[in-house]
ZADRENFI-331059 format. One record per residue (C-alpha): residue in three letters; x, y, z; residue number from 0. Coordinates in steps of 0.02 Angstrom, whole numbers, plus 50000, padded with zeros to 5 digits. Last residue first. Layout:
<loses>
ALA; X; Y; Z; NUM
...
</loses>
This chain:
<loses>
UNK; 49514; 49933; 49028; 435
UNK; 49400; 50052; 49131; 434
UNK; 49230; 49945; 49172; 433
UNK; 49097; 50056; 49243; 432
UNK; 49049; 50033; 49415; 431
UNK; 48904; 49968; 49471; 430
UNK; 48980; 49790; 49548; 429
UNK; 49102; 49898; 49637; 428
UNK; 48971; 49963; 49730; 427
UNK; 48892; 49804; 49781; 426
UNK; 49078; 49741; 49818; 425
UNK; 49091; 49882; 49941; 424
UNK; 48946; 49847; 50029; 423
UNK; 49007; 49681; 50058; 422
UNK; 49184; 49757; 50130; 421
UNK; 49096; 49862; 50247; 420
UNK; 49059; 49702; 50325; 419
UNK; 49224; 49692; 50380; 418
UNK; 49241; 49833; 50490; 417
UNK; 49089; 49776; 50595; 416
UNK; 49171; 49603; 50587; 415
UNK; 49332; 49640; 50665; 414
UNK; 49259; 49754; 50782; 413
UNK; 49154; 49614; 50841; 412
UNK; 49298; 49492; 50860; 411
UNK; 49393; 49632; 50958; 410
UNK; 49268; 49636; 51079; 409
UNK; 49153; 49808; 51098; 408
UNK; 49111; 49944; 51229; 407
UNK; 49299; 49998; 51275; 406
UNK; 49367; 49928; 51104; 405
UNK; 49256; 50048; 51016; 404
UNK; 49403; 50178; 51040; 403
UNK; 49484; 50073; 50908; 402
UNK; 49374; 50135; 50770; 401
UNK; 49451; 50293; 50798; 400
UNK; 49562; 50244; 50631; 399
UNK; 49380; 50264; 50535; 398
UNK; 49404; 50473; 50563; 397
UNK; 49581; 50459; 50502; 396
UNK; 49536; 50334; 50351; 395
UNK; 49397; 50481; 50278; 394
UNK; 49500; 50600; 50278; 393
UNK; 49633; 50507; 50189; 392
UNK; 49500; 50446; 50075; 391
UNK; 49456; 50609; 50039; 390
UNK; 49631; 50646; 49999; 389
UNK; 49690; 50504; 49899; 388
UNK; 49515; 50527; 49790; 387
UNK; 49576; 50702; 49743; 386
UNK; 49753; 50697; 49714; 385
UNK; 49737; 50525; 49618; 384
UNK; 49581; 50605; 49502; 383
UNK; 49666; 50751; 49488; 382
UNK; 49832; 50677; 49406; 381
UNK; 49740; 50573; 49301; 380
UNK; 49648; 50702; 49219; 379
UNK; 49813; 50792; 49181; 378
UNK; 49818; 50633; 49035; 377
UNK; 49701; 50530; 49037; 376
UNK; 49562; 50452; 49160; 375
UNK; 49491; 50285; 49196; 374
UNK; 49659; 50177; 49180; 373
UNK; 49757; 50258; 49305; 372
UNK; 49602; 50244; 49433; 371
UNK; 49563; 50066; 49417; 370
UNK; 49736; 50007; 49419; 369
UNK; 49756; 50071; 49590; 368
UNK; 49595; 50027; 49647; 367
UNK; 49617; 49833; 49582; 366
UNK; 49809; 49821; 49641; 365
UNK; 49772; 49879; 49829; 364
UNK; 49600; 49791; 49843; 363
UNK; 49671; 49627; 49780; 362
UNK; 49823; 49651; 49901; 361
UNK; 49720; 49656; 50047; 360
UNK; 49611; 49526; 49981; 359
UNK; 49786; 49398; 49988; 358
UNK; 49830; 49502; 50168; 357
UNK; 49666; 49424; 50226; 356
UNK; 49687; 49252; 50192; 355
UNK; 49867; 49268; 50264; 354
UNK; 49788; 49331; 50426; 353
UNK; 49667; 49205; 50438; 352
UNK; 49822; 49100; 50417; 351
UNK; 49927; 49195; 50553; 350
UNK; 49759; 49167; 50665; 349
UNK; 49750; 48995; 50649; 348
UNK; 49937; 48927; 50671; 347
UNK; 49956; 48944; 50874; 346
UNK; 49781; 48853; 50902; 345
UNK; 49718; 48999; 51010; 344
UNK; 49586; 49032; 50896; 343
UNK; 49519; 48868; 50900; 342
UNK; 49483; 48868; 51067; 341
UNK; 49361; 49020; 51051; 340
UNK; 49226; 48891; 50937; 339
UNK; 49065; 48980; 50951; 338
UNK; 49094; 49176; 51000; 337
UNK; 49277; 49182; 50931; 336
UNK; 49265; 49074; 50775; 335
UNK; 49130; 49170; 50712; 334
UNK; 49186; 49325; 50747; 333
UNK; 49339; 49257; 50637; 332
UNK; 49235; 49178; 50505; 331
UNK; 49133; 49354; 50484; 330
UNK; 49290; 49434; 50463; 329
UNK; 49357; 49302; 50323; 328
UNK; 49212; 49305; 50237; 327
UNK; 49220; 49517; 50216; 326
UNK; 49397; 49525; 50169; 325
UNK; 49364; 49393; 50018; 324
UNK; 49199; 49489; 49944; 323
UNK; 49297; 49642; 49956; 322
UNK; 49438; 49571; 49854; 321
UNK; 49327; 49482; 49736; 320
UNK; 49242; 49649; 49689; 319
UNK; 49396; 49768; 49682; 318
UNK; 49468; 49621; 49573; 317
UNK; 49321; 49636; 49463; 316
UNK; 49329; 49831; 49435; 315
UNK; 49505; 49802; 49394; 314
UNK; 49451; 49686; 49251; 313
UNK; 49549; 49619; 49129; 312
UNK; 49724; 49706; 49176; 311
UNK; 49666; 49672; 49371; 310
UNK; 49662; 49493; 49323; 309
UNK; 49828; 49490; 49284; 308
UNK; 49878; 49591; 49441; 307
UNK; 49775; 49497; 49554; 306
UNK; 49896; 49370; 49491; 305
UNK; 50032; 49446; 49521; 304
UNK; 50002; 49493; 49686; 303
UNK; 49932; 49325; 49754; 302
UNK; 50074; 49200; 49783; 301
UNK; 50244; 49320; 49836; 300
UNK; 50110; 49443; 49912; 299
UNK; 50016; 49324; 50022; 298
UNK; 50167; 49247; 50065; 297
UNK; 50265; 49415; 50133; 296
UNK; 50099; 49432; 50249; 295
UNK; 50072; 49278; 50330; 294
UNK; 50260; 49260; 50359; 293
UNK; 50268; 49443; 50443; 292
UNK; 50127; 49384; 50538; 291
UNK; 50217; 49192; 50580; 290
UNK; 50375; 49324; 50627; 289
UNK; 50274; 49434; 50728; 288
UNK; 50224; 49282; 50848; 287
UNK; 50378; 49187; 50843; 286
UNK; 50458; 49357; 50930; 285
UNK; 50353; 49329; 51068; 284
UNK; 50199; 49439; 51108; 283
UNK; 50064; 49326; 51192; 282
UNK; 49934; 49187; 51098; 281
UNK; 49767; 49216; 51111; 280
UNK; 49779; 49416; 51184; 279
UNK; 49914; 49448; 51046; 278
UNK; 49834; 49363; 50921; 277
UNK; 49690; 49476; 50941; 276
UNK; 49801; 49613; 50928; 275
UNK; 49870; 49555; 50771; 274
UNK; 49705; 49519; 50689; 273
UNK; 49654; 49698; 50748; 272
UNK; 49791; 49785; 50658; 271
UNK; 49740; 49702; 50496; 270
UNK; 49533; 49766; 50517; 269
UNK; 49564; 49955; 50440; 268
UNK; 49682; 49889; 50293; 267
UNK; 49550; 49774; 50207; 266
UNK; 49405; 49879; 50275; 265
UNK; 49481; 50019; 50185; 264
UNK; 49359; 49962; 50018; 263
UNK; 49213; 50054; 50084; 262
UNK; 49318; 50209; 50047; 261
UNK; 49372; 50133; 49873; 260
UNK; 49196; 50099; 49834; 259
UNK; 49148; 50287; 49887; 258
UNK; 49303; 50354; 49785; 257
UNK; 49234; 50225; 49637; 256
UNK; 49063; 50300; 49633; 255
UNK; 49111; 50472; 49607; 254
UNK; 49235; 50454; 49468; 253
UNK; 49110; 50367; 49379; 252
UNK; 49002; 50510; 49415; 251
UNK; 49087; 50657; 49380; 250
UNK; 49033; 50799; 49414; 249
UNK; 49011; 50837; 49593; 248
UNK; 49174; 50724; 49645; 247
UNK; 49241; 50825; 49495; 246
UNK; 49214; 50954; 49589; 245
UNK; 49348; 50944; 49722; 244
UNK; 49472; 51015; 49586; 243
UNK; 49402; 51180; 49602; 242
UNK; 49445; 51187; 49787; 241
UNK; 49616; 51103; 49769; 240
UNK; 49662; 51234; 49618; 239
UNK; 49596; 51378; 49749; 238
UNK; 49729; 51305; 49898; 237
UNK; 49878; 51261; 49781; 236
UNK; 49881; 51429; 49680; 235
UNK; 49932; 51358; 49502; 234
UNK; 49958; 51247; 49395; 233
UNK; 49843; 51169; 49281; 232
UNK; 49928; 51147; 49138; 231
UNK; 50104; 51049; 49140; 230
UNK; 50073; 50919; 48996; 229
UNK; 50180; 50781; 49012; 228
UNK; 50378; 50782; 48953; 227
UNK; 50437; 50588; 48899; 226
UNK; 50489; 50469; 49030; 225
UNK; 50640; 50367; 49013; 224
UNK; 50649; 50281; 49187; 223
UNK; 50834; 50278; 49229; 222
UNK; 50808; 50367; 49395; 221
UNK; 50690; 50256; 49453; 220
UNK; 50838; 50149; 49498; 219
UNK; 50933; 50270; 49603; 218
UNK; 50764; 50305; 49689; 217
UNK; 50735; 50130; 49744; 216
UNK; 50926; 50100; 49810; 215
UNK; 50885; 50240; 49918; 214
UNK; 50710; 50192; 49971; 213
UNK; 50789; 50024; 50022; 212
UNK; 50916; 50105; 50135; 211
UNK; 50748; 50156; 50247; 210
UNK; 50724; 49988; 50267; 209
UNK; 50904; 49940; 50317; 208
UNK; 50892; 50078; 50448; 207
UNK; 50719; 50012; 50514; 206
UNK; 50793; 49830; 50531; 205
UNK; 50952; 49889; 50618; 204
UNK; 50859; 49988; 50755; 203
UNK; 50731; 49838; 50774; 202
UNK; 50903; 49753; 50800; 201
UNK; 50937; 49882; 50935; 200
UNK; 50773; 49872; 51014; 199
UNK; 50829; 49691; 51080; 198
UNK; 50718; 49543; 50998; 197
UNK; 50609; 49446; 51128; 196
UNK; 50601; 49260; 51121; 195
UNK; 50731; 49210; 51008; 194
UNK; 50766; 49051; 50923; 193
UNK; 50816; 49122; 50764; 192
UNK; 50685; 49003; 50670; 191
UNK; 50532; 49105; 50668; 190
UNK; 50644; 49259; 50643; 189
UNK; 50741; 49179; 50485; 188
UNK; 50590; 49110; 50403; 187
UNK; 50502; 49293; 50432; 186
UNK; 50667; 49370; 50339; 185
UNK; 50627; 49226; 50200; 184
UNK; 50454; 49282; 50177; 183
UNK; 50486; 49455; 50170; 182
UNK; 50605; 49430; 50004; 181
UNK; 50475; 49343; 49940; 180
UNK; 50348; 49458; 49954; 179
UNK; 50451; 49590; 49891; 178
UNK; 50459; 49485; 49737; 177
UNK; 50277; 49480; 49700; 176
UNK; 50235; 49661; 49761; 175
UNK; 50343; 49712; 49629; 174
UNK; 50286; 49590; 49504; 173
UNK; 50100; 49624; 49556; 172
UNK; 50122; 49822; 49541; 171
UNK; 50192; 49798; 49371; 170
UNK; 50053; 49690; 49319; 169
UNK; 49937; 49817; 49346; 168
UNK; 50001; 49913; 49225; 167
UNK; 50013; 49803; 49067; 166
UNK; 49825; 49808; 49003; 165
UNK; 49838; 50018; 48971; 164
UNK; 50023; 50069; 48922; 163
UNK; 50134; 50106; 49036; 162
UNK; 50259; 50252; 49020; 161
UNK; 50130; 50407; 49035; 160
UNK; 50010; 50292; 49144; 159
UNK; 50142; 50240; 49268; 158
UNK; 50224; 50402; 49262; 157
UNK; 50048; 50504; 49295; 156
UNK; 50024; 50342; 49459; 155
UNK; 50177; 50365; 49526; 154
UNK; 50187; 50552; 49531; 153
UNK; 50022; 50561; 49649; 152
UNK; 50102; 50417; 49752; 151
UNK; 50294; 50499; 49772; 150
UNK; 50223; 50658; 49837; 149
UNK; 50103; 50558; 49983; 148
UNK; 50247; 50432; 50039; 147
UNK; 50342; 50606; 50067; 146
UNK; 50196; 50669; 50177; 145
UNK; 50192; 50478; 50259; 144
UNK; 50369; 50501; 50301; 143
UNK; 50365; 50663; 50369; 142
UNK; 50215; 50594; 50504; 141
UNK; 50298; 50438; 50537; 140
UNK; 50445; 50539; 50607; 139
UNK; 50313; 50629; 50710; 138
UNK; 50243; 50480; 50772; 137
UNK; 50419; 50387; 50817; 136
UNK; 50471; 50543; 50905; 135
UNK; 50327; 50552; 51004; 134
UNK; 50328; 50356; 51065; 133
UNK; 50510; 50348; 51074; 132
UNK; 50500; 50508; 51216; 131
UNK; 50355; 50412; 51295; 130
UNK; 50471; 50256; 51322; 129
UNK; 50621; 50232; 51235; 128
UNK; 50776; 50295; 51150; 127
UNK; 50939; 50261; 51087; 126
UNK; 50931; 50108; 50947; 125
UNK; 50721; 50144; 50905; 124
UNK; 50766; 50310; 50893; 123
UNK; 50899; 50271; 50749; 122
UNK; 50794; 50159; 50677; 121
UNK; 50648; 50293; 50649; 120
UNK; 50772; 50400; 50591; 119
UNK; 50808; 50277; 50448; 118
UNK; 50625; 50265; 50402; 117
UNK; 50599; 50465; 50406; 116
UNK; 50765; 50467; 50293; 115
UNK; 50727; 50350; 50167; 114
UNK; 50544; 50417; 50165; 113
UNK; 50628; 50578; 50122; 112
UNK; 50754; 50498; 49975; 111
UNK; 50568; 50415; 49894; 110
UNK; 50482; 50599; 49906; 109
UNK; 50601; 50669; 49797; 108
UNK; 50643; 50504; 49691; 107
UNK; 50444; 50528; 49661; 106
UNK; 50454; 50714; 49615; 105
UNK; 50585; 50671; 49491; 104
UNK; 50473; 50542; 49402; 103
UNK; 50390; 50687; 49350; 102
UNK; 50449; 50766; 49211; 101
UNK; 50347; 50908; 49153; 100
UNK; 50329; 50967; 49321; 99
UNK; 50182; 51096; 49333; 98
UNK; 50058; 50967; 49365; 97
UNK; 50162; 50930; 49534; 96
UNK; 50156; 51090; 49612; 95
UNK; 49947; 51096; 49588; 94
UNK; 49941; 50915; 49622; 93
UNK; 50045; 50924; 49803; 92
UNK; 49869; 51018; 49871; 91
UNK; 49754; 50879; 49833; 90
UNK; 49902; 50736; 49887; 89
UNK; 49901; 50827; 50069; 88
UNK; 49758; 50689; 50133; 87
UNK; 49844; 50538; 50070; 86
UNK; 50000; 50522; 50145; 85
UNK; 49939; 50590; 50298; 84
UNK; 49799; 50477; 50303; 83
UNK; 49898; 50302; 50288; 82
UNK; 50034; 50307; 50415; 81
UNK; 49938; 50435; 50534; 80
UNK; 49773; 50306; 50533; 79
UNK; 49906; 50150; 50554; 78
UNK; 50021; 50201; 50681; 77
UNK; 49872; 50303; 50792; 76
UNK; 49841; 50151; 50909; 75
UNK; 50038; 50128; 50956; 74
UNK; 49998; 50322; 51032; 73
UNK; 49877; 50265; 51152; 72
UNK; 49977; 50101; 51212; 71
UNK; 50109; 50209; 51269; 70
UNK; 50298; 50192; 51215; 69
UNK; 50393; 50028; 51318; 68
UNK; 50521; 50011; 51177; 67
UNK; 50472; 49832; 51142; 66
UNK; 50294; 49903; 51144; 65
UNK; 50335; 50017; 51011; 64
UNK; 50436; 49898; 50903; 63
UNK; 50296; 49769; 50886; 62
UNK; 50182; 49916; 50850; 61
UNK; 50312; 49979; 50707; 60
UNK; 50308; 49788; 50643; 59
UNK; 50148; 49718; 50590; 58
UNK; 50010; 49845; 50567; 57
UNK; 50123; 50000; 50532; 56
UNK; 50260; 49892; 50429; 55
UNK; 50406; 49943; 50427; 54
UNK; 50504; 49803; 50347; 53
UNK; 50373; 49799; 50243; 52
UNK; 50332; 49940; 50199; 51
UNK; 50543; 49931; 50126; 50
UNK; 50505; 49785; 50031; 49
UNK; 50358; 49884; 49953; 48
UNK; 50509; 50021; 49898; 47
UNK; 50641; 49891; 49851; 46
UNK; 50514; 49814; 49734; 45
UNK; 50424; 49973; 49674; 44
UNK; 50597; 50020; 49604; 43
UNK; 50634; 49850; 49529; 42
UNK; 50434; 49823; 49460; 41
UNK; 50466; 50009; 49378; 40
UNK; 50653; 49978; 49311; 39
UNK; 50569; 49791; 49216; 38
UNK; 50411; 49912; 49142; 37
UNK; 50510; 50044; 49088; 36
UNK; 50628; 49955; 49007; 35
UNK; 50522; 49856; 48894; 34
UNK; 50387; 49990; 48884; 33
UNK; 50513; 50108; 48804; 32
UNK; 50467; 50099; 48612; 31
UNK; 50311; 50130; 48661; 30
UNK; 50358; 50298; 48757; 29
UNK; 50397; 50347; 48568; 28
UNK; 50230; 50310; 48514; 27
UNK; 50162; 50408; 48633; 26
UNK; 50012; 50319; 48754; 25
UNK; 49857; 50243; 48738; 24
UNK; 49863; 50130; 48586; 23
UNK; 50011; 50052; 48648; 22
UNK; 49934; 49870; 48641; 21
UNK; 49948; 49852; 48451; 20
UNK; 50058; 49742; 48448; 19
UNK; 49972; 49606; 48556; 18
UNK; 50057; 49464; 48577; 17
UNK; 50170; 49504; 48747; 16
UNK; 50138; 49348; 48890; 15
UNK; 50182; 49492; 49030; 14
UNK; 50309; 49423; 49114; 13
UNK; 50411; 49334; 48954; 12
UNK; 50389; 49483; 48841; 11
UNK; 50449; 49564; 48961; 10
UNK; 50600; 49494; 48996; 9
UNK; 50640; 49461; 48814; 8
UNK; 50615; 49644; 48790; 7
UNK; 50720; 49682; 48929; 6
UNK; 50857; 49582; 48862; 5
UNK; 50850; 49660; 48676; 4
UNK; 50877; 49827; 48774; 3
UNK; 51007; 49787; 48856; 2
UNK; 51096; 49705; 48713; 1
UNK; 51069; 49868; 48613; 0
</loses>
């Protein structure tokens, strides 16, 4: 009883609580559980997003290819692999995953295999290198980002069958929030360790204390108290996934926000190129990573939660501002770079172009993600996630080639080609239908 009395007080304290009717959306019964639910959801997704990044595919894993001497060619496919092959399978993980009544056991499932993936990734980054890294670090990325796929279709049904409407993005800014902070301070101690170059092996121990993260994550999701769901729907993966892929046809709202959401990857698609323009301004020392890994643990720890309040207003908004954000700050870099190049190698600018665009980066993440939990119900939800994740997946791995414009194009101008998908993708978000 004293736990629970706490983590009412705690939530009523986060989320500014007044309205009692606010569970109009979900089971009466799973009402009486927001409290909890809410404070072992922001710990879970805390460890988890502390755990990206630690490994992150834009920051760190390229950082810790090069270190280990693995080919430039397979460094480029980090990000694309990372992100599409979580997202593409999702389509064909509904049909198993609709027949689980409880389904915050499928994301402790795929949380335990990204443990592992992450942890093996340490583990070659401690005994191998060159080529043989390069592989191994690729197809390791490849099992995590299938696992990272299972847990994200099961997030967002628990989310919506625990959470009610108005609270949830605000879950995914505390998270975000606090791993922030906690990313922050490990960039504090890097800037300040006085090293040059770090050794692979304490890459290997960063990548093994990540994956330990997912552990501790899936212990705590554990506790969740979620109620049985509906489990209709299953059945042969392939011909579920092919009927599914109509409500694309269908549905318009539904529709329109996959091609937002696709415009939206400018956000993600332009980060590596920040750091690799860094790199050719200002060289690869340790300093380097940790002002990026500064850049991007700040932007979290100040803006996640309160995209996350605004994303319970309007998600369609924050979709908006975020693209609107991502797409000034490209044009200011090309900008920078064809009138002003000094500037650029002014060791500070870059990071904090970089922190401006981690802030819209996590405006697009919390605004989409809200956006689709709270425009469909019940099983709807489910295909809605499976569905959009995988286009988009398909989608991300034919943008990742982007980089092959590098041989005809500066970095600056793939910066801003990327980036002006971004204003497009406010326009669209600007016709969508509100969902809160």
């Amino acid at each position: 009883m004293h736990k629970q009395r706490l983590s009412a007080d705690i939530y009523t304290k986060l989320v500014n609580e007044e309205d009692a009717r606010v569970c109009t959306d979900i089971d009466e019964q799973a009402c009486r559980e927001v409290p909890g639910n809410f404070l072992l959801m922001i710990f879970s997704h805390f460890f988890t997003k502390l755990g990206d990044a630690l490994a992150n595919p834009k920051v760190v894993l390229p950082w810790v290819m090069e270190t280990l001497q693995a080919p430039l060619y397979l460094i480029g496919f980090l990000v694309p692999i990372r992100e599409s092959g979580s997202l593409i399978p999702q389509l064909f993980f509904a049909s198993y995953i609709r027949a689980v009544a409880v389904r915050k056991w499928v994301w402790i499932l795929g949380s335990l295999a990204q443990a592992v993936a992450i942890a093996a990734i340490g583990l070659v980054a401690w005994t191998l290198n060159g080529a043989a890294a390069g592989w191994s670090i690729i197809g390791l990325l490849v099992l995590f980002s299938l696992a990272r796929g299972l847990s994200s279709v099961a997030s967002k049904d628990v989310l919506g069958k625990t959470i009610p409407k108005t609270r949830r993005g605000q879950v995914n800014g505390w998270s975000a929030s606090a791993a922030g902070l906690i990313t922050v301070a490990l960039a504090l101690l890097l800037l300040f360790s006085g090293t040059d170059q770090l050794p692979p092996q304490a890459y290997g121990l960063l990548l093994a204390g990540a994956g330990l993260l997912w552990l501790i994550a899936a212990a705590i999701y554990a506790r969740i108290n979620e109620l049985p769901g509906e489990t209709e729907g299953g059945g042969n993966a392939v011909v579920e996934a092919i009927k599914r892929l109509d409500i694309l046809r269908s549905d318009r709202p539904f529709r329109r926000f996959v091609i937002t959401r696709a415009l939206l990857l400018c956000s993600a698609l332009t980060a590596p190129y920040y750091v690799v323009l860094a790199q050719q301004k200002l060289g690869s020392a340790a300093a380097t990573l940790g002002l990026f890994m500064l850049a991007s643990g700040a932007a979290s720890l100040i803006s996640a939660p309160l995209w996350g309040r605004f994303a319970d207003l309007s998600s369609r908004r924050v979709m908006m501002a975020a693209a609107i954000l991502t797409a000034s700050i490209g044009l200011v870099v090309y900008l920078l770079d064809n009138l002003q190049p000094a500037w650029l190698a002014i060791g500070w600018m870059l990071p904090a172009l970089y922190f401006c665009l981690s802030i819209a980066h996590q405006g697009v993440r919390i605004g989409r993600k809200t956006y689709v939990v709270d425009l469909a119900q019940g099983n709807r939800r489910t295909d809605y996630v499976a569905v959009g994740n995988t286009v988009i997946g398909l989608i991300l791995l034919l943008l990742g080639f982007a980089g092959a414009l590098g041989a005809v194009m500066a970095v600056s101008q793939i910066i801003l080609l990327l980036s002006m998908l971004g204003a497009l993708g406010a326009v669209m978000a600007a016709a969508l239908p509100e969902a809160e």
